[in-house]
C-alpha positions in Angstrom: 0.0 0.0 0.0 1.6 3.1 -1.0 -0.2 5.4 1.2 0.9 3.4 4.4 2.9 5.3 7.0 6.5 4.4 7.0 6.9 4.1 11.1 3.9 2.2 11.0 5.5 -0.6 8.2 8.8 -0.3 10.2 6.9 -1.5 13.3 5.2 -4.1 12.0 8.5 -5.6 10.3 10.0 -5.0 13.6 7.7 -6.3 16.3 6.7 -9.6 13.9 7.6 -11.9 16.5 9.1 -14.8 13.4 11.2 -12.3 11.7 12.6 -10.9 15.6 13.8 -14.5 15.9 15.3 -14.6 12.6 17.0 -11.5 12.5 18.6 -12.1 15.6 19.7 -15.4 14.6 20.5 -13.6 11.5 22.7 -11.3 13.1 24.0 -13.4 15.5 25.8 -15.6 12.7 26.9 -12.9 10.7 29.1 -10.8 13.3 31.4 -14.0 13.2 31.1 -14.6 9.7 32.8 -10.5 8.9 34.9 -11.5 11.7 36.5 -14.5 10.1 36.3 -12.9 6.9 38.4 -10.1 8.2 41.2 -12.0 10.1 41.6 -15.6 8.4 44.2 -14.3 6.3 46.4 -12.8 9.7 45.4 -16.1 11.4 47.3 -18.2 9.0 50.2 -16.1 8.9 50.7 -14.9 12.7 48.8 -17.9 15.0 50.3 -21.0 12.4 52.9 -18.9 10.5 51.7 -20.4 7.1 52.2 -17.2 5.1 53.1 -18.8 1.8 49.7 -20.7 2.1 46.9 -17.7 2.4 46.2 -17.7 -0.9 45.8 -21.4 -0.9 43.8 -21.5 2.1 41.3 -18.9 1.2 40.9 -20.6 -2.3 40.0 -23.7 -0.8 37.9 -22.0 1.4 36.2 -19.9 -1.2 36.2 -23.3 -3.6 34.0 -25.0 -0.7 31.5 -22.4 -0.7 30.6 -22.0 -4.2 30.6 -25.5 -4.4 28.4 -26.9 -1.6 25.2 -24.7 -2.6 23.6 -27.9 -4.8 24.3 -29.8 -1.4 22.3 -27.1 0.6 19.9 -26.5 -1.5 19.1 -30.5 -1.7 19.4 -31.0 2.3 17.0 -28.4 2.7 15.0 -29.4 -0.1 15.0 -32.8 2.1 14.8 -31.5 5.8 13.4 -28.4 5.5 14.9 -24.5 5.9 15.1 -24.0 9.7 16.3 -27.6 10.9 18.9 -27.2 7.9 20.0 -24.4 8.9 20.1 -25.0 12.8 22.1 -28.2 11.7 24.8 -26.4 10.1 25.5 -23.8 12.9 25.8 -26.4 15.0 28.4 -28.2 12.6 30.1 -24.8 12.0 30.9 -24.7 16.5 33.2 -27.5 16.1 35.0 -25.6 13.0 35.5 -22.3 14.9 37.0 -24.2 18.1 39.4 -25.9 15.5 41.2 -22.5 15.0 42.1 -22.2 18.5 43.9 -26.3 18.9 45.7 -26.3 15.2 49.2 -25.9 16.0 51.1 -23.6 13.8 52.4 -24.8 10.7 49.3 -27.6 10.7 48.3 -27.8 7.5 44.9 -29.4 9.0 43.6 -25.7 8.3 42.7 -26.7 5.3 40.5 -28.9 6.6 39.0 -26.3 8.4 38.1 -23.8 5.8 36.8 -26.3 3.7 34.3 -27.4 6.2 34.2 -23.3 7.5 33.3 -22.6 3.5 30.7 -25.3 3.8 28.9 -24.2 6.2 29.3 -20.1 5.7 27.4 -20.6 2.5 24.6 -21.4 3.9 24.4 -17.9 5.4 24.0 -16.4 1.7 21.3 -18.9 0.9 19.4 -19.9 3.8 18.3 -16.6 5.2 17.1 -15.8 1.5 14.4 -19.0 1.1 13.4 -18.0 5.5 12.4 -14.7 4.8 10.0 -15.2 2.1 8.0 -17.5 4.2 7.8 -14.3 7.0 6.5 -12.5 4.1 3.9 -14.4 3.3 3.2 -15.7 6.7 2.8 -11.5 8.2 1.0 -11.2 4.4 -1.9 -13.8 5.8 -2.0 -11.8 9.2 -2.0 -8.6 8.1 -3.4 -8.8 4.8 -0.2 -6.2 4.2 2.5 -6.9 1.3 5.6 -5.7 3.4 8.0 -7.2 0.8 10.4 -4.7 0.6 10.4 -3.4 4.2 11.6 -6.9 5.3 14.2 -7.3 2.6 15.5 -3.7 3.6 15.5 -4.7 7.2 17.1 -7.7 6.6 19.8 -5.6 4.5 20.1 -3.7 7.1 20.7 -6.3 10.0 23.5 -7.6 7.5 25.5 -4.8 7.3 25.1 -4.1 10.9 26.9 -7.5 11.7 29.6 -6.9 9.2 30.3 -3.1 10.7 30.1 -4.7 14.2 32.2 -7.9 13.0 34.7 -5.5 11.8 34.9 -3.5 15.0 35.1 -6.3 17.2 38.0 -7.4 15.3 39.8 -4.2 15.4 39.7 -3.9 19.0 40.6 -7.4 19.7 44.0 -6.9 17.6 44.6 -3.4 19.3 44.2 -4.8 22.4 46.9 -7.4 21.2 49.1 -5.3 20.2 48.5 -5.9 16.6 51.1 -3.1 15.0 50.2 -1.6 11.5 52.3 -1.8 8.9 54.4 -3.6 11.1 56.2 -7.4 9.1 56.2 -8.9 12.5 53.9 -8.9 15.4 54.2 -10.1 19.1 53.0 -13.2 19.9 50.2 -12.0 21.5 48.9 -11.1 18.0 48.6 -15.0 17.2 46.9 -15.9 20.4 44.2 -13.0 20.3 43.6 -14.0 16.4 42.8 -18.2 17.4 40.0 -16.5 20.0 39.2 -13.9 17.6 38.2 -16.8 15.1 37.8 -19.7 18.0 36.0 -18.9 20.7 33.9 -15.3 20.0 32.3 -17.6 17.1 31.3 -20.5 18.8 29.3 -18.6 21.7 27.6 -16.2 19.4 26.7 -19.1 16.9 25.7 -20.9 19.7 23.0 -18.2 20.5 22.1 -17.8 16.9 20.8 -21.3 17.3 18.8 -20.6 20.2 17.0 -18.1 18.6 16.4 -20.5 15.3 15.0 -22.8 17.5 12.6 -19.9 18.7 11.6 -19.4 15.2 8.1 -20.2 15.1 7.8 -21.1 11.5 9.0 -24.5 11.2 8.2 -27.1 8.7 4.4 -27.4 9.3 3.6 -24.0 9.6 5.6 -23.4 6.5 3.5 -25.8 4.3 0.4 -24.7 6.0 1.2 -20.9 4.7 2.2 -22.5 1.3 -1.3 -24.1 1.3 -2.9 -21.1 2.3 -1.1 -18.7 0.3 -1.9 -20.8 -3.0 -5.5 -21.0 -1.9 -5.6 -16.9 -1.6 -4.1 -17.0 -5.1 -6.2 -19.0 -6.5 -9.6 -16.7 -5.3 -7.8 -13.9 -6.3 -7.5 -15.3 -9.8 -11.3 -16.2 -9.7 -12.6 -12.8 -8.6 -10.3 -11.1 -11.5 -11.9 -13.4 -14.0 -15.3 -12.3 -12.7 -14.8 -9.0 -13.3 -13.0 -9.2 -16.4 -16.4 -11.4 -17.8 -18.3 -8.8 -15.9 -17.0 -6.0 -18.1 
């Protein structure tokens, strides 16, 4: 509805109790997520001096993302989109803590980022297929297309988690004594970088799944608002032919 009051749409996208679950969840994952992305390739060369191996390691990494998409898409095709994705957070904890037990030179991190690319890809696909159920699901309630205001909100929530990923990893290395510009760093650089990636990961992936598992719209719900969604289309499409035979 054009004519509908901005605060008012805000609100609703806001206080609709499945997408405050999921974009918590949402932004729960993705604070780690910008703060892997913004230290893996200090990780490898200051916590397991691997230097000459960054551009390997963030290749495989990168390889294992684009890659396991057909797999997602077919276990969720399979098991649904919030088990699926509760699933693979909980396989990603294990991951994280593997940063802070590889000794250096191990080159078992490759391991690691393959499984870490595996399971980070399912926060750029996931999230995507979740939110159009909300849509449809505050549609039914409301009787309101929202589409863009939850897509913007959900824009939004993402590049709060980066800037907030970012920042978090900034601090942690100052209060390392990370040194800018600097070839070599004190070896308190290497230990804050395996909790930067280790242990700040796991807990707040950890609460991301207790929020998924708050989500209300799980697999019933979400065929019940497929049923009832086609259903609405389908009357919708009768009434239009009425008053196309009508005129």
């Amino acid at each position: 509805q054009r004519d509908h009051p901005v605060l008012q749409t805000v609100k609703t996208v806001l206080t609709f109790r499945p997408n405050v679950y999921f974009l918590l969840a949402y932004f729960f994952i993705q604070v780690p997520l910008s703060i892997g992305h913004g230290t893996m390739a200090l990780y490898v060369q200051y916590s397991l001096d691997l230097k000459d191996q960054i551009e390997n390691i963030i290749l495989a990494f990168m390889t294992s993302s684009a890659l396991s998409m057909p797999v997602i898409a077919l276990v969720v095709s399979k098991f649904g989109k919030r088990f699926s994705f509760i699933c693979f957070q909980l396989a990603a904890i294990p991951l994280y803590l593997g940063f802070q037990f590889l000794p250096s030179g191990n080159l078992a991190v490759f391991a690691v980022a393959i499984g870490c690319g595996f399971t980070t890809s399912t926060q750029y696909f996931i999230p995507w297929a979740i939110i159009s159920d909300i849509i449809e699901d505050c549609y039914l309630r409301t009787e309101e297309r929202l589409d863009t205001a939850f897509v913007a909100v959900l824009l939004s929530t993402n590049s709060l988690g980066i800037t907030i990923g970012l920042i978090a990893a900034t601090i942690g290395l100052k209060i390392g004594g990370y040194q800018m510009g600097s070839c070599t760093q004190p070896d308190s650089v290497g230990s804050t970088l395996r909790i930067l990636l280790s242990a700040f990961p796991s807990v707040m992936t950890f609460i991301a799944v207790i929020f998924l598992w708050m989500y209300p719209i799980t697999e019933e719900r979400q065929k019940e608002i497929d049923n009832a969604v086609r259903e609405r289309c389908c009357l919708l499409g009768k009434e239009f032919e009425l008053k196309t035979y009508d005129r």
